[in-house]
C-alpha positions, 0 to 999 in steps of 0.5 A: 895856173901857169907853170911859172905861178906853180913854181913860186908857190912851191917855192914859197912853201919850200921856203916856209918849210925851212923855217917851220920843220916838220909842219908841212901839211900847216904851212901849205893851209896856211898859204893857201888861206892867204892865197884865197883872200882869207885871214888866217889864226894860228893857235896854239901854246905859247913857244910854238912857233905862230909868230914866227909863222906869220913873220915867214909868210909876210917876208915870203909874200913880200908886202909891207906888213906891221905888227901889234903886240895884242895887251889887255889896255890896248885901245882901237885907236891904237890899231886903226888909227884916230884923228888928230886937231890940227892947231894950224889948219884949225881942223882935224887929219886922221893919222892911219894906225898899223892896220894900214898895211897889206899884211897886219900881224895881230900877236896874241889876239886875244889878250886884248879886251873885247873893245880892241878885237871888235876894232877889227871886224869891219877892217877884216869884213869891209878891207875899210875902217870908219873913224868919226863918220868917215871910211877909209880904204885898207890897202889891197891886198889886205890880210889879217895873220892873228895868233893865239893862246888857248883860252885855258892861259891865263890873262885872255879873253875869248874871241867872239863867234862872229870874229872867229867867222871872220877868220877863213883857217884856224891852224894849230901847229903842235908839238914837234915830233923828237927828230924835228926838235932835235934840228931845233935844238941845234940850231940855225932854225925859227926867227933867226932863219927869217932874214934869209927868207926872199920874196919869192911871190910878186904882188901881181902873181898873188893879185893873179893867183887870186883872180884864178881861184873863183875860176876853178871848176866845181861839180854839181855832185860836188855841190852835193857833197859840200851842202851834206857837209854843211846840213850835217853841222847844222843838224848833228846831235853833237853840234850846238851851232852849225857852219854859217853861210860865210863859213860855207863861201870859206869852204868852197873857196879855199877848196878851189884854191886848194885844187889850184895850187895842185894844178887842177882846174876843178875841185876834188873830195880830196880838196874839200877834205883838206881844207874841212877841219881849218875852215869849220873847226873854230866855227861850229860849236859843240854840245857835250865840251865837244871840241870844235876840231874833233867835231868836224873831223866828226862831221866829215866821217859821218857824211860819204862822198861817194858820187862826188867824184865825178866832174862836170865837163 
């Protein structure tokens, strides 16, 4: 990657750290996900700052984004958009909901009911929506930026595991420690702070960004070491359902843009360790209420990396 792109991501990350305090590590997953095509889920309590998360990101990226507050009687149509008879034409034009955006920011994802979340599996699959037996094309790029509640709040309703498989990181940004709180506290900080954000990263650096990731370098022991990661989710005896092979793309993907934004042209241990526990936590179901994040943190213990070093030339 150039000197020029290193320099707009770290100043993007900059950017999104003045917003987010003390969340360093979750802000540059987050970023990274979007970098290497992902969507992205933040879950957390309520107050936590995933909203204000995604407004940073949409304003720091600079594409057009819309925003929909997820409700219990929300309806497909409502996010894809429905077609409308025209009395004139005697016919019927399809009027575009507000996933047609670059970036759609789906707020509290889970309060809707199982009908609105399936609205967008084929939009996050696809980049497409059918609607009355005709496809439409979503903007490109095209990203999906959902936040969550813990199903433990009330009024939600679980996202199935094949719209979780969607998502490339499910990122939790937790409490703040006492000093970052007491900057909160002050003042000047969180949504208020957005409007200042500039963009920083064209949509033909991110479209550049992109097109560099499938070119970063990925090791044959490397390999090795991912497909033990992989085997060990699927045959562990506190795991129920294993990492798919969707998830395991995920995987290799981000770890190439993890290594990129480092500037490095192939991938580390390091990379794929980074990007382990946000790619394969929401993913990999557990026997015993064993949580999906202390599982893969687990998984990664249990499986060594040595030999994985070294790099094909």
């Amino acid at each position: 990657m150039t000197t020029q792109l290193l320099q707009e991501v770290n100043s993007s990350l900059k950017q999104l750290n003045q917003i987010i305090l003390g969340k360093e590590q979750q802000v540059k997953l987050a970023l990274t996900c979007i970098l290497a095509s992902g969507h992205l889920l933040v879950e957390d309590l309520p107050g936590m700052g995933k909203t204000t998360l995604a407004h940073a990101l949409a304003k720091v990226l600079g594409l057009d984004y819309k925003r929909v507050q997820f409700t219990s009687d929300l309806l497909p149509a409502d996010l894809i958009g429905a077609a409308v008879f025209d009395a004139k034409n005697s016919s019927f034009t399809f009027h575009p909901g507000p996933v047609f955006s670059s970036i759609f920011l789906a707020d509290e994802l889970n309060r809707a009911t199982p009908k609105a979340q399936s609205a967008l599996l084929e939009a996050m699959e696809e980049g497409q929506v059918s609607v009355d037996g005709k496809t439409y094309p979503l903007p490109s790029p095209f990203f999906v930026i959902a936040t969550q509640n813990p199903q433990s709040q009330s009024g939600t309703f679980p996202l199935p595991e094949s719209q979780l498989d969607r998502f490339m990181f499910r990122l939790s940004l937790g409490y703040p420690d006492p000093k970052v709180e007491r900057e909160i506290l002050k003042g000047g900080r969180g949504r208020v702070a957005i409007d200042q954000i500039e963009q920083v990263l064209s949509r033909d650096s991110l479209l550049q960004i992109q097109s560099l990731v499938p070119q970063v370098k990925i090791s044959e022991t490397l390999l090795d070491y991912v497909q033990r990661l992989i085997a060990q989710t699927r045959q562990d005896d506190l795991c129920q359902l294993g990492l798919s092979p969707r998830g395991a793309l995920a995987l290799m993907k981000s770890s190439q843009c993890w290594a990129l934004i480092h500037g490095r042209t192939h991938v580390l241990p390091e990379d794929v360790q980074a990007v382990f526990v946000a790619v394969v936590g929401h993913r990999i179901v557990g026997k015993k209420e064993t949580q999906g994040n202390q599982l893969a943190r687990h998984v990664l213990q249990s499986v060594d990396s040595v030999g994985s070093r070294v790099i094909a030339a």
